[in-house]
C-alpha positions in Angstrom: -104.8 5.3 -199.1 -102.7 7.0 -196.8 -104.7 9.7 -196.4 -107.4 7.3 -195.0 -105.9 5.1 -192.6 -103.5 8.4 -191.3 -104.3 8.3 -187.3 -105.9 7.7 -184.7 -107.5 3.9 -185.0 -110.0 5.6 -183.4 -110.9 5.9 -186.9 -109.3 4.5 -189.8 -110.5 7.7 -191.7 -112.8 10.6 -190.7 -116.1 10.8 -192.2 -116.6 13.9 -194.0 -120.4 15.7 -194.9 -121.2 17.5 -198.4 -121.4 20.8 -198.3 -125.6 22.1 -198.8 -126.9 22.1 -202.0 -129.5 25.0 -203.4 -133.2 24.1 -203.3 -132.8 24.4 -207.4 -131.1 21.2 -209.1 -127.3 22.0 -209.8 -126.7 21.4 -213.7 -123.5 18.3 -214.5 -120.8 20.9 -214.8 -122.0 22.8 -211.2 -122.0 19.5 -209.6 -118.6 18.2 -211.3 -117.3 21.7 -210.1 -118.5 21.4 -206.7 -117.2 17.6 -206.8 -113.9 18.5 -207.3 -114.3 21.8 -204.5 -114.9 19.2 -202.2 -112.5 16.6 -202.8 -109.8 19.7 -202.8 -111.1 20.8 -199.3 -110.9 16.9 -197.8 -114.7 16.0 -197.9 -114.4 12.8 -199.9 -118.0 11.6 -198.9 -119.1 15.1 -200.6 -117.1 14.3 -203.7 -118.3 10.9 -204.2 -121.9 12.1 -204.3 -121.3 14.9 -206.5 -119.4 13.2 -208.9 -122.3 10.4 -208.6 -124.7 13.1 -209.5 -122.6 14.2 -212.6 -122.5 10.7 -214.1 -125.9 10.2 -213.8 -126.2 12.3 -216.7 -122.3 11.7 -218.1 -122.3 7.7 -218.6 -119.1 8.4 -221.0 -116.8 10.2 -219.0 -114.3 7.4 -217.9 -112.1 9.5 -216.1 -114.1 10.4 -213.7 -115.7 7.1 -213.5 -112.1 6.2 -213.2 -111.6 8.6 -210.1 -114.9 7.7 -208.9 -114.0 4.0 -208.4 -110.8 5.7 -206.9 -112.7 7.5 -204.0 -114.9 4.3 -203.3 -111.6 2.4 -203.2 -110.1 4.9 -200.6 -113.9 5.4 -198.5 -113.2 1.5 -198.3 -116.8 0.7 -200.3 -114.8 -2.7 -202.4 -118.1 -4.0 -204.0 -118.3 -0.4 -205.8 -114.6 0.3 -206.7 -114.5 -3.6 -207.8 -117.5 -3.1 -210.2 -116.2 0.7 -211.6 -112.4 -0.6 -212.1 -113.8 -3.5 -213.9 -116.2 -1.9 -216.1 -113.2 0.4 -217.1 -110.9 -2.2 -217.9 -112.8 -4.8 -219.7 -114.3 -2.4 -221.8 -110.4 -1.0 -222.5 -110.1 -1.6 -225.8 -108.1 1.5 -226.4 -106.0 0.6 -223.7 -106.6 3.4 -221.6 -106.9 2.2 -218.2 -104.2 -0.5 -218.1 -103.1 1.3 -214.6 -106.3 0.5 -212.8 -105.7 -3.5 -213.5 -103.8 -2.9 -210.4 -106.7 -1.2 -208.2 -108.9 -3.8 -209.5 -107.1 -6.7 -209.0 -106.6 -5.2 -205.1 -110.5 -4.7 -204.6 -110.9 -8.0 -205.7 -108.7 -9.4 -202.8 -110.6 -6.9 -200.5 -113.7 -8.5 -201.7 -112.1 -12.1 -200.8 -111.8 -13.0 -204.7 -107.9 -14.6 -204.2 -108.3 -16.3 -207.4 -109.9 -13.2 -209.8 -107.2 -11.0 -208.1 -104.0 -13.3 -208.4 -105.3 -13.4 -212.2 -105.5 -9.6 -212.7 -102.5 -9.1 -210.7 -100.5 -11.2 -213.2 -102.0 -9.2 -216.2 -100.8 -5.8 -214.5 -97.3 -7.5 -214.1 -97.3 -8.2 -217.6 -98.6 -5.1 -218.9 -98.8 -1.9 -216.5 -96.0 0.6 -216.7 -95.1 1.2 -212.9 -92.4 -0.8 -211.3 -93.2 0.3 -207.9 -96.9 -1.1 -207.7 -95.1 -4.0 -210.1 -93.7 -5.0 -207.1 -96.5 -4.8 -205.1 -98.3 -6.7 -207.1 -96.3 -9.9 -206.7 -96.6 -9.1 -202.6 -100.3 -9.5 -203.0 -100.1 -12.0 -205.2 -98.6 -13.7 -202.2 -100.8 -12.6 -200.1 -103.3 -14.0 -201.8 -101.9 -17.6 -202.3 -101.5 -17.9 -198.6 -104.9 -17.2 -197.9 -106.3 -19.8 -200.2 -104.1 -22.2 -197.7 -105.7 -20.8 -194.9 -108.8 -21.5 -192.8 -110.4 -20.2 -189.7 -109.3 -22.6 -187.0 -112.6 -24.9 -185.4 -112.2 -23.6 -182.0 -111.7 -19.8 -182.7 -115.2 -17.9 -182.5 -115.1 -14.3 -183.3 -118.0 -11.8 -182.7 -119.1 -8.3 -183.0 -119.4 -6.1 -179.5 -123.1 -5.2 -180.9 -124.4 -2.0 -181.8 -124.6 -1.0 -178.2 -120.8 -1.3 -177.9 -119.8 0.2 -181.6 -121.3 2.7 -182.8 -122.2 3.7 -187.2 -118.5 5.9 -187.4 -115.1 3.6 -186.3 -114.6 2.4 -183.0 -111.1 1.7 -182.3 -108.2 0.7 -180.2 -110.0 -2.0 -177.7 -107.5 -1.9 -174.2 -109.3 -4.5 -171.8 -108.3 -4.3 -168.0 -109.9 -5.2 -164.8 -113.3 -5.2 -166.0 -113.5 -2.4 -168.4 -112.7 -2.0 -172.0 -111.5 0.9 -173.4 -111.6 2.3 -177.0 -111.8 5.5 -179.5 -114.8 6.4 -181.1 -117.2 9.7 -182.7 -120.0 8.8 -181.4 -122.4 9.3 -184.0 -124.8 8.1 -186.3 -124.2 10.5 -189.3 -121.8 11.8 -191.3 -119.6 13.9 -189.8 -118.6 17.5 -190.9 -115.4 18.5 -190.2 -115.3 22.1 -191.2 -117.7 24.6 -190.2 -119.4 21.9 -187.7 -120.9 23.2 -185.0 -120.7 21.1 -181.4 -118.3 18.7 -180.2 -117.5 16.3 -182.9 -114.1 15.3 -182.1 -113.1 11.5 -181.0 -112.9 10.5 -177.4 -111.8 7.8 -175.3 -114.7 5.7 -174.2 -115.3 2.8 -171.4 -117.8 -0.1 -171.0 -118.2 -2.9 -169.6 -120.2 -6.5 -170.0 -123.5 -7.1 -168.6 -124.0 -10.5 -169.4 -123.5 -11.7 -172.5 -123.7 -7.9 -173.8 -121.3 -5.0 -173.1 -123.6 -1.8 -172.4 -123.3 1.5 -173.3 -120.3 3.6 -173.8 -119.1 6.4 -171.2 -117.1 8.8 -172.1 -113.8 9.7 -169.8 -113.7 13.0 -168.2 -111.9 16.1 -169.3 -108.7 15.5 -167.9 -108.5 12.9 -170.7 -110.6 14.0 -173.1 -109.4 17.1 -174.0 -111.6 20.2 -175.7 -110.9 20.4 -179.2 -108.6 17.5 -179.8 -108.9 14.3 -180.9 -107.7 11.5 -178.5 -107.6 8.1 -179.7 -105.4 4.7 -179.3 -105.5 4.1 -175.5 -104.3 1.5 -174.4 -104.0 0.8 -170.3 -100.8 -0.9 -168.8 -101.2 -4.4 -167.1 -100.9 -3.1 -163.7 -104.2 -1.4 -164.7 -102.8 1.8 -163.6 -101.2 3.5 -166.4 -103.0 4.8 -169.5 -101.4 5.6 -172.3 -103.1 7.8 -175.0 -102.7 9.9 -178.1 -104.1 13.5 -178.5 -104.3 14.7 -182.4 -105.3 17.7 -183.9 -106.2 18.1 -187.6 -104.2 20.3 -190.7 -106.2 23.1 -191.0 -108.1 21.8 -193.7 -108.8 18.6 -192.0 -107.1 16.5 -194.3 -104.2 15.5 -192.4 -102.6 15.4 -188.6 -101.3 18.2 -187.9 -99.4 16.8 -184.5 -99.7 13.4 -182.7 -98.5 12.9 -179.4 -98.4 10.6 -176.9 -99.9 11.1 -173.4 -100.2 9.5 -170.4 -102.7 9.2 -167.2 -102.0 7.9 -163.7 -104.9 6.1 -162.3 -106.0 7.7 -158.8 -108.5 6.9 -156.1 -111.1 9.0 -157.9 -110.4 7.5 -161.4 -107.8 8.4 -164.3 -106.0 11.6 -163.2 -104.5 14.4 -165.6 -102.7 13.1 -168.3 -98.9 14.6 -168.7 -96.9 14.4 -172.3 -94.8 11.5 -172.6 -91.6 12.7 -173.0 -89.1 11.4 -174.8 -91.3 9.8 -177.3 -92.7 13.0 -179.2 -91.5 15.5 -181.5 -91.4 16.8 -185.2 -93.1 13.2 -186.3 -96.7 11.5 -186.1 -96.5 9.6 -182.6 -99.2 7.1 -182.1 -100.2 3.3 -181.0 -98.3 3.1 -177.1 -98.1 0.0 -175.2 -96.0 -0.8 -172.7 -93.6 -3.6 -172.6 -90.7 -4.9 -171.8 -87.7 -5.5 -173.0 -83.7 -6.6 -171.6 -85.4 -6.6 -167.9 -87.1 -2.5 -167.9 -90.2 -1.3 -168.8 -90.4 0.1 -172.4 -93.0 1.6 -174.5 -93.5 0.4 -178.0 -95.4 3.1 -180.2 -95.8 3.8 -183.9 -94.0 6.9 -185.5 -93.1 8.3 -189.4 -89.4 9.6 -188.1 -86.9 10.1 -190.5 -84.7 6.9 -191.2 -87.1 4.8 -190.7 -87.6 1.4 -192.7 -90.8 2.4 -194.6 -93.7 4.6 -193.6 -94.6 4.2 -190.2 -92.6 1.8 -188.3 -92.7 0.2 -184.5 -90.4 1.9 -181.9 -89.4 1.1 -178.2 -88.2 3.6 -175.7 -87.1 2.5 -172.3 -88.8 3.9 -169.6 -86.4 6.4 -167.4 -89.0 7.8 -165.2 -92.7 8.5 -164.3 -93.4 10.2 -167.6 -90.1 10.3 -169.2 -88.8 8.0 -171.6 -85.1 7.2 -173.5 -83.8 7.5 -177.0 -86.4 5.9 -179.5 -85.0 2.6 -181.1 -85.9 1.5 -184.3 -87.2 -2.5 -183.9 -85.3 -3.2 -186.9 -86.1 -5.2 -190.1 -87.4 -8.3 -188.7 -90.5 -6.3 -187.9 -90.4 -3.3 -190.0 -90.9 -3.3 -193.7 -90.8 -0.7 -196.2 -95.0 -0.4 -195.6 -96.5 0.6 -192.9 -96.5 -0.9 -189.4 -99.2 -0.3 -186.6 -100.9 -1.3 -183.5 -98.1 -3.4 -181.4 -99.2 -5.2 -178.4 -96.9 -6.7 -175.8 -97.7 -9.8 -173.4 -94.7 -12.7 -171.9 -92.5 -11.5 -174.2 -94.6 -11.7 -177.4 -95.5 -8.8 -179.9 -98.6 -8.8 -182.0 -98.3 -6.0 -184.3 -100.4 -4.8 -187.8 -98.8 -4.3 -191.2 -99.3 -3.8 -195.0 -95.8 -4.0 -196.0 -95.6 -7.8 -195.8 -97.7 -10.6 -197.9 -101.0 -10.4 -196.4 -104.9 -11.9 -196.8 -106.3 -8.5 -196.5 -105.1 -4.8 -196.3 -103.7 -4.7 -192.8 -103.1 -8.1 -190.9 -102.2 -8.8 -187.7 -98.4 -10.8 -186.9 -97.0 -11.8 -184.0 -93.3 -12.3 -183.1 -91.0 -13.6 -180.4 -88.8 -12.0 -178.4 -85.6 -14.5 -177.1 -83.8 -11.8 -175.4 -81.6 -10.8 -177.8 -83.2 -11.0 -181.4 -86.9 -10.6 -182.3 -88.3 -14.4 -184.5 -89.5 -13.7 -188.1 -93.4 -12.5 -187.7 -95.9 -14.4 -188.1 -99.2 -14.7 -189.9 -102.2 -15.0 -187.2 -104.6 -17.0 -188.6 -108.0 -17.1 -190.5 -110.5 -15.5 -188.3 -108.1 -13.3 -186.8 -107.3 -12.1 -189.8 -109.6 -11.2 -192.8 -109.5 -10.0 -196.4 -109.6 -6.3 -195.2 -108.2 -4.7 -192.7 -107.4 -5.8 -189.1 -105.8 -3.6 -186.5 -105.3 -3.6 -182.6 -105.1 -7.0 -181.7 -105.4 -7.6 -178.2 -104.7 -10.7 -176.1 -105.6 -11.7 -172.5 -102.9 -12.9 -170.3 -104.4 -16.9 -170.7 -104.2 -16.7 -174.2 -107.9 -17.9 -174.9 -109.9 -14.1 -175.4 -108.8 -10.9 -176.5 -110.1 -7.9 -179.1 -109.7 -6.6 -182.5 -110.4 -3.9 -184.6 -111.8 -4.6 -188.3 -114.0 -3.1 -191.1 -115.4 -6.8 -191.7 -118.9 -6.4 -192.5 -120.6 -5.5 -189.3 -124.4 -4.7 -187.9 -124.4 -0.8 -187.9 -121.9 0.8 -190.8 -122.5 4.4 -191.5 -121.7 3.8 -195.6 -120.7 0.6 -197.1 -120.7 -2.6 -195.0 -116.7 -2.3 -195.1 -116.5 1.3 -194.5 -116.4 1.5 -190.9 -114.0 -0.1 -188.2 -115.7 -1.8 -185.4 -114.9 -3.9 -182.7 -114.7 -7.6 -182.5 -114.6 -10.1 -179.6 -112.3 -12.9 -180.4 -112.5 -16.5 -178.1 -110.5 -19.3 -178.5 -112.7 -22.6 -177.1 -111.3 -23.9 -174.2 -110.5 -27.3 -175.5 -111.4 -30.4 -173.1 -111.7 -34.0 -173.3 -114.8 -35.4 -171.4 -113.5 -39.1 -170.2 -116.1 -41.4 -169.6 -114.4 -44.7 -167.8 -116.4 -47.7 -167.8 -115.4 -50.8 -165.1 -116.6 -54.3 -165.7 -114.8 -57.8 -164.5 -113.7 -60.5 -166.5 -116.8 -62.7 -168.0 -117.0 -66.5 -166.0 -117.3 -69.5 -167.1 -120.8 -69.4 -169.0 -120.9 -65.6 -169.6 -120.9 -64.5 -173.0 -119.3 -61.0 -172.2 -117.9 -59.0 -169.4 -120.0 -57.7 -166.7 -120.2 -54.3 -165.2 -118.3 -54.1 -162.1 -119.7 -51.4 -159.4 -117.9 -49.9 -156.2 -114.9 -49.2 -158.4 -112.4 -46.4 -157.6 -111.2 -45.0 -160.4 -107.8 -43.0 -160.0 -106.5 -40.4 -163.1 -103.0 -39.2 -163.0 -101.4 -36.8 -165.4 -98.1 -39.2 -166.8 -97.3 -36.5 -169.4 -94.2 -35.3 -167.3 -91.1 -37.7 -165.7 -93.0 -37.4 -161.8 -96.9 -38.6 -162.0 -99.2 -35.9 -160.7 -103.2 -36.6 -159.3 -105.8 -35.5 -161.2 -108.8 -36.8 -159.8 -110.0 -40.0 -157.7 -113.8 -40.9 -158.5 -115.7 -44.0 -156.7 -119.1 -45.1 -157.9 -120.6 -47.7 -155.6 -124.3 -47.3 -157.4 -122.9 -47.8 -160.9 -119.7 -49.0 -163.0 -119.0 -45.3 -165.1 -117.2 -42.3 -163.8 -116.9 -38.8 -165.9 -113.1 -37.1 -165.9 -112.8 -34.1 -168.1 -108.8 -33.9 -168.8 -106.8 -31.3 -171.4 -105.4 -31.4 -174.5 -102.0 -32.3 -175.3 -101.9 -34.6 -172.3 -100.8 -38.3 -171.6 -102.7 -40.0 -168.5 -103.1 -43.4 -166.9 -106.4 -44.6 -165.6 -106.5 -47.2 -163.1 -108.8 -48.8 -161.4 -109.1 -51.0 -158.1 -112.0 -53.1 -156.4 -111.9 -55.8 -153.5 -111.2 -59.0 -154.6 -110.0 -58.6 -158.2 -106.3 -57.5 -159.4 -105.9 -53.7 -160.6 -106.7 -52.4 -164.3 -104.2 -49.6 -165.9 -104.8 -48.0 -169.1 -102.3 -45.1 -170.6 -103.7 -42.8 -173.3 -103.2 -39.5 -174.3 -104.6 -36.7 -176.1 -102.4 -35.6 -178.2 -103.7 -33.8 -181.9 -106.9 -32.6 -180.2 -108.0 -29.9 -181.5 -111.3 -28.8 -180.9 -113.7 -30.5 -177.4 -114.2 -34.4 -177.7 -116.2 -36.9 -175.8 -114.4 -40.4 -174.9 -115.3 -43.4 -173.4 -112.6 -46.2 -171.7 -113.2 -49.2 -170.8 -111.1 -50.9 -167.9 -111.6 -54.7 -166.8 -110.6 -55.9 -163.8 -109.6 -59.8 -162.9 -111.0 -61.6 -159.6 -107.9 -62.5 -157.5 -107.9 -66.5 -157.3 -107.2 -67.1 -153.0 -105.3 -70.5 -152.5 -107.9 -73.0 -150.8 -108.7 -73.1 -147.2 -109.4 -76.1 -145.3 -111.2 -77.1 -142.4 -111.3 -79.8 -139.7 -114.1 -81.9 -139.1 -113.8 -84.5 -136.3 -116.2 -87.4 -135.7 -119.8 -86.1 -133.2 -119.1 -83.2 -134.6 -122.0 -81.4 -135.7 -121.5 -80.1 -139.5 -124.2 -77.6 -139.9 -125.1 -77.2 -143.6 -126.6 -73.8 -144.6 -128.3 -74.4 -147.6 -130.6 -77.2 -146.7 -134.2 -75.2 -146.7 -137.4 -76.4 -146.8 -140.9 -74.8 -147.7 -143.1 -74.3 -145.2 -144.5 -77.1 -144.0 -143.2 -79.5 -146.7 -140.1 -82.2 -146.7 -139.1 -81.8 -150.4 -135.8 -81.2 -151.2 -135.6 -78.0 -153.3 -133.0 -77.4 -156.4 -130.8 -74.8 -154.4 -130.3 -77.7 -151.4 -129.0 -79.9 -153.6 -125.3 -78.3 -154.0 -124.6 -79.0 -150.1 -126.3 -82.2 -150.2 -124.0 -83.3 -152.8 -121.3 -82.0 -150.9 -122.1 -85.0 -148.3 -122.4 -87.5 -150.9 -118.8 -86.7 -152.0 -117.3 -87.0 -148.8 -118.6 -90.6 -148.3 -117.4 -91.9 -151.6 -114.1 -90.3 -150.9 -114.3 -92.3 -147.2 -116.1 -94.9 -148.2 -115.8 -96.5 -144.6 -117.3 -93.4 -142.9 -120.9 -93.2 -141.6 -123.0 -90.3 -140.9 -126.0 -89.3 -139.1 -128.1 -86.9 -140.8 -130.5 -84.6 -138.4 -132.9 -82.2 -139.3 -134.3 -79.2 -136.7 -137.2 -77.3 -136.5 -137.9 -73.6 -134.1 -139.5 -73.8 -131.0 -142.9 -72.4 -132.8 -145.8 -74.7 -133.0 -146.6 -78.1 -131.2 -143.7 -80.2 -130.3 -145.0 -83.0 -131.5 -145.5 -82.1 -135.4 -142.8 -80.3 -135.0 -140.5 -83.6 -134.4 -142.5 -85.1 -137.1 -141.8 -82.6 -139.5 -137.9 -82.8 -139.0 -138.2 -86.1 -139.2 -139.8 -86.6 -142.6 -137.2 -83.6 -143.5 -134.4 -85.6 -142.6 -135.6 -88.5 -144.1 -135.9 -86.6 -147.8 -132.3 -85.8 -147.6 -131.3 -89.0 -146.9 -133.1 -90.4 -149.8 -132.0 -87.7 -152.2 -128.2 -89.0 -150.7 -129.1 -92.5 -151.2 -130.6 -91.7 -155.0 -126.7 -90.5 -155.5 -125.2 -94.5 -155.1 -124.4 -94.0 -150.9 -125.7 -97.1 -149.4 -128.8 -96.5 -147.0 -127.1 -98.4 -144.1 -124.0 -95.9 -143.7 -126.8 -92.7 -143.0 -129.2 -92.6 -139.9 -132.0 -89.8 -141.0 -132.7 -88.6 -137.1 -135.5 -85.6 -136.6 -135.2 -83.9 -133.4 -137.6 -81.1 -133.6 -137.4 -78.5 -131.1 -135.2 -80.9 -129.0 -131.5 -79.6 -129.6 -132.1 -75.7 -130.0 -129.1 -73.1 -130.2 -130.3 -70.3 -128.3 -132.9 -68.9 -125.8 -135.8 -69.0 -128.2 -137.7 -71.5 -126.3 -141.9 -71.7 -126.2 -143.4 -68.4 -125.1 -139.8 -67.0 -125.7 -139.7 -63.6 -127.7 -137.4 -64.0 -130.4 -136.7 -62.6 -133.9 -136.8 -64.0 -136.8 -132.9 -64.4 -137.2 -133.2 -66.2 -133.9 -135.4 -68.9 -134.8 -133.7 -69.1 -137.9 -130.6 -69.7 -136.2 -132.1 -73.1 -134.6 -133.8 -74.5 -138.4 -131.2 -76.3 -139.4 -129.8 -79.3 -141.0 -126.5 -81.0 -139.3 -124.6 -84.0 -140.6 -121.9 -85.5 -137.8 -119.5 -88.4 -138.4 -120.6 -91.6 -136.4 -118.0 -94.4 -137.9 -114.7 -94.4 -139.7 -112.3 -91.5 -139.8 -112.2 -89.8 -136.5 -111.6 -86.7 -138.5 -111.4 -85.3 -142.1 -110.1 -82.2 -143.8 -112.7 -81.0 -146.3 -112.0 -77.4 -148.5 -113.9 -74.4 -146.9 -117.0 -73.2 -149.1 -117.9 -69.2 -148.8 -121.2 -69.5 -147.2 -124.0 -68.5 -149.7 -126.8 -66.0 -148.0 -130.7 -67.5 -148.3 -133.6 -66.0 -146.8 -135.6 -68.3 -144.6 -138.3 -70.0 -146.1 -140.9 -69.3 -143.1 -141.6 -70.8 -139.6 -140.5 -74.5 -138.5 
């Protein structure tokens, strides 16, 4: 497996062409030959066919179905290697292939099949003969426990970059900054052939950028990056946006392995990324790969991935404080709490957290991604990012944006445009976490009356918010509606507030909540209910020949009858004589200075006269009220005949008066708020 996932995560492995085949059909044993030629010179894609091609026509020969499941296992095609490891081994009667219980039980994991692979894990515990993968077994079986616990969280959305973006063969190492994203990548839609290929066919750093809701397509950087006849692969670009950090690889000379890894880096000029220089420091007699920059103990380091000797497994995570430009210190070992005895890969450094890949540690998948905390002294146990994040196969190069909320990986989940199998190739994935938010609705009404069944909606309202989650209150909006009685707040998560609202005339409304446990975007509605503020009583004065004008007494046009909304402030009257049951009154009705004088003294007469019998009809005696109509006699204002007036200034002179004539001189009656009427018409 090692062999496949060696270097750059440009590509997890290198895909490799079969060699041409004679026009005339090879027999079994040429193609079996050639098979194992290829597989010797480091074209496993080659090998896999050819061995393919031999058990068409050699159904029997379980070892090399055996080392054909093998090569589908490594070419990461699971569905296959799952289906050849288990017709081998439930067809074992002979006990033959008690080894592979091992590689089966792992492609069932690959394939997401927790349960199937704990089960054959267990039987290769029980009955396979080597104590190293014994061991690993029971890590997987972990592994696979965990992930039946797990879930993809509600509010994390992850998505392919499109085939615009990734290409058939691995894209790799995502870097976002200012705009652009960088990655590693072949470019091409067909197998590659590694030896004897004519053209350029090595991996090169590549930058895009979105257009909309789609990232376009790929440009390569220039020469002074990409370097003729090497591979370059996991960039990554500093936070300041002006540092690029970069490996350039070159192959053994049969392509199988690296032959050198090294770590490079670019200074971003004016004109774009200048030459790159070799880090130093941070190379030598070892595989150097994966740079970020960091910090750690108040510098600037650079974590990178490398297989030096002394090390806590295969390749483990490094850091090397930066001394100058290009020039870096001693390379430190990050120690147990990260490193295992597998392999480590892919660290990214934000705020003093480090997300980082490994295979050494119980995991869902092949390679998942952890993430551990830096206190200043001591790094926190790793880990596990969740469901989503991670998947049953393997996830590399986790990136995160300085919010927290968006960020990229790279993965060989099944994807739009694979060159072989849908888990063959690595591409990469867009990752979101949904911004969370509570939309408030806040509803005001007042306090039902006397005769209302509920409470009313109460407009002109302002509504204040404040955040209350800390000791000191802060604003967070103020919202008035005079048109209606809601108001819309959209607040956070993990929040305590106070809502409270105010209106003229009626006490305030509070209301704490929170939203605390809220996990994925929720709409809520809150109801606040607001008290009118009972005034103490006012009074007034009213002396005797004073005229007491009462607003409500309105008559049809040209009629005398007392109408239902007169009678409140007639009764007003007849309650003040029975409470002064010496006092006598003089009722007078008056009419505008519109139409003859005559009718119109009529008029107010018969007018007055109604309301005195309507006062009468209430048990006042006739003789203590003098009904008196005085027309267009007594009037207010200018508006005499041939007088231009509004309508508000005739009104002002149709009225109805009552004045004290006998008994009290005065009397102290409670002030009434004066109740608007339109008039009823002329006279």
């Amino acid at each position: 497996m090692k062999k496949i996932l060696f270097f750059l995560t440009l590509a997890t492995f290198l895909a490799i062409g079969a060699k041409a085949q004679p026009l005339n059909r090879a027999t079994p044993e040429a193609n079996l030959k050639s098979a194992k030629e290829a597989e010797a010179d480091g074209n496993p894609y080659a090998a896999l066919d050819l061995y393919e091609k031999y058990m068409a026509e050699n159904k029997n020969d379980k070892q090399t179905a055996a080392k054909v499941a093998k090569l589908n296992l490594e070419l990461r095609d699971y569905e296959k290697a799952e289906k050849g490891f288990g017709r081998l081994v439930n067809r074992d009667r002979k006990l033959e292939f008690t080894e592979l219980k091992y590689w089966l039980a792992l492609s069932m994991k690959y394939n997401g099949k927790y349960g199937d692979a704990v089960d054959m894990f267990n039987q290769y515990i029980a009955d396979g003969a080597d104590d190293a993968l014994k061991m690993a077994a029971k890590r997987e079986i972990a592994g696979c426990e965990l992930a039946k616990k797990m879930k993809q969280p509600d509010n994390l959305m992850v998505g392919n970059l499109g085939k615009t973006a990734n290409n058939p063969q691995t894209d790799g190492s995502p870097s976002y900054n200012g705009g652009d994203l960088y990655f590693t990548s072949i470019r091409s839609k067909e197998v590659v052939i590694l030896n004897g290929k004519e053209g350029d066919w090595h991996s090169k750093i590549y930058t895009t950028s979105k257009s909309g809701t789609e990232y376009g397509e790929p440009k390569a950087l220039g020469t002074q990056i990409n370097r003729e006849g090497w591979h370059q692969g996991n960039v990554s670009v500093a936070a300041d946006g002006k540092t690029m950090y970069f490996t350039r690889v070159e192959l053994s000379e049969k392509g199988q392995d690296i032959g050198t890894s090294k770590i490079f880096i670019s200074k971003k000029e004016a004109e774009g990324w200048g030459g790159a220089n070799e880090a130093g420091g941070v190379n030598g007699d070892f595989i150097a790969k994966h740079p970020c920059e960091g910090e750690l103990f108040g510098e600037k380091v650079l974590f990178f991935v490398a297989n030096m000797p002394g090390g806590k497994g295969g390749f483990d995570i490094y850091y090397a404080t930066k001394k100058s430009e290009n020039t870096f210190g001693l390379p430190i070992n990050l120690g147990s709490v990260v490193n295992t005895a597998g392999d480590e890969a892919s660290p990214f450094y934000q705020d003093g957290k480090l997300w980082f890949s490994s295979n050494g540690r119980p995991t869902i998948g092949g390679y998942d991604v952890f993430e551990t905390q830096w206190n200043g002294s001591v790094w926190s146990e790793p880990k596990i990012m969740p469901m989503g994040i991670n998947t049953s196969l393997d996830d590399l190069h986790y990136t995160c944006s300085p919010d927290g909320y968006t960020g990229f990986i790279q993965s060989n989940r099944p994807g739009p445009n694979n060159l072989k199998s849908k888990t063959c190739c690595d591409d990469i994935y867009a990752w979101e976490i949904e911004r969370i938010k509570v939309d408030l609705l806040a509803k005001t009404f007042r306090y039902k009356r006397k005769g209302e069944k509920e409470n009313q909606p109460l407009k002109g309202t302002v509504v204040t918010m404040l955040d209350v989650t800390e000791k000191k209150a802060t604003n967070v909006d103020e919202k008035t509606n005079i048109a209606a009685n809601d108001f819309s707040f959209t607040l956070l998560p993990e929040r305590s507030y106070m809502a409270i609202a105010n209106a003229e005339g009626y006490k305030p409304d509070t209301l704490v909540f929170n939203t605390l446990g809220v996990k994925k975007s929720v709409s809520m509605e809150k109801k606040l209910t607001l008290h009118l503020i009972k005034r103490e009583p006012e009074y007034d004065t009213l002396r005797i020949n004073e005229p007491i004008r009462l607003d409500n007494i309105l008559y049809d046009y040209n009629k005398a009858d007392i109408r239902p909304d007169a009678e409140p402030d007639l009764q007003g009257v007849v309650d003040l004589m029975k409470k002064y049951p010496d006092m006598k009154i003089e009722l007078s009705s008056h009419t505008d200075a519109r139409g003859n004088d005559s009718y119109n003294e009529d008029l107010s007469q018969r007018r007055a006269n109604s309301a005195v019998a309507w006062i009468v009809s209430k048990g006042v005696t006739a003789d203590r009220i003098l009904a008196k109509g005085y027309g267009e006699k007594q009037l207010l204002n200018k508006c005499t005949n041939g007088v231009e007036c509004t309508e508000e200034e005739h009104q002002l002179n149709r009225r109805t008066e009552f004045k004290i004539t006998a008994g009290p001189t005065s009397i102290i009656i409670e002030k009434v708020e004066k109740r608007e009427k339109k008039p009823a018409g002329g006279n």
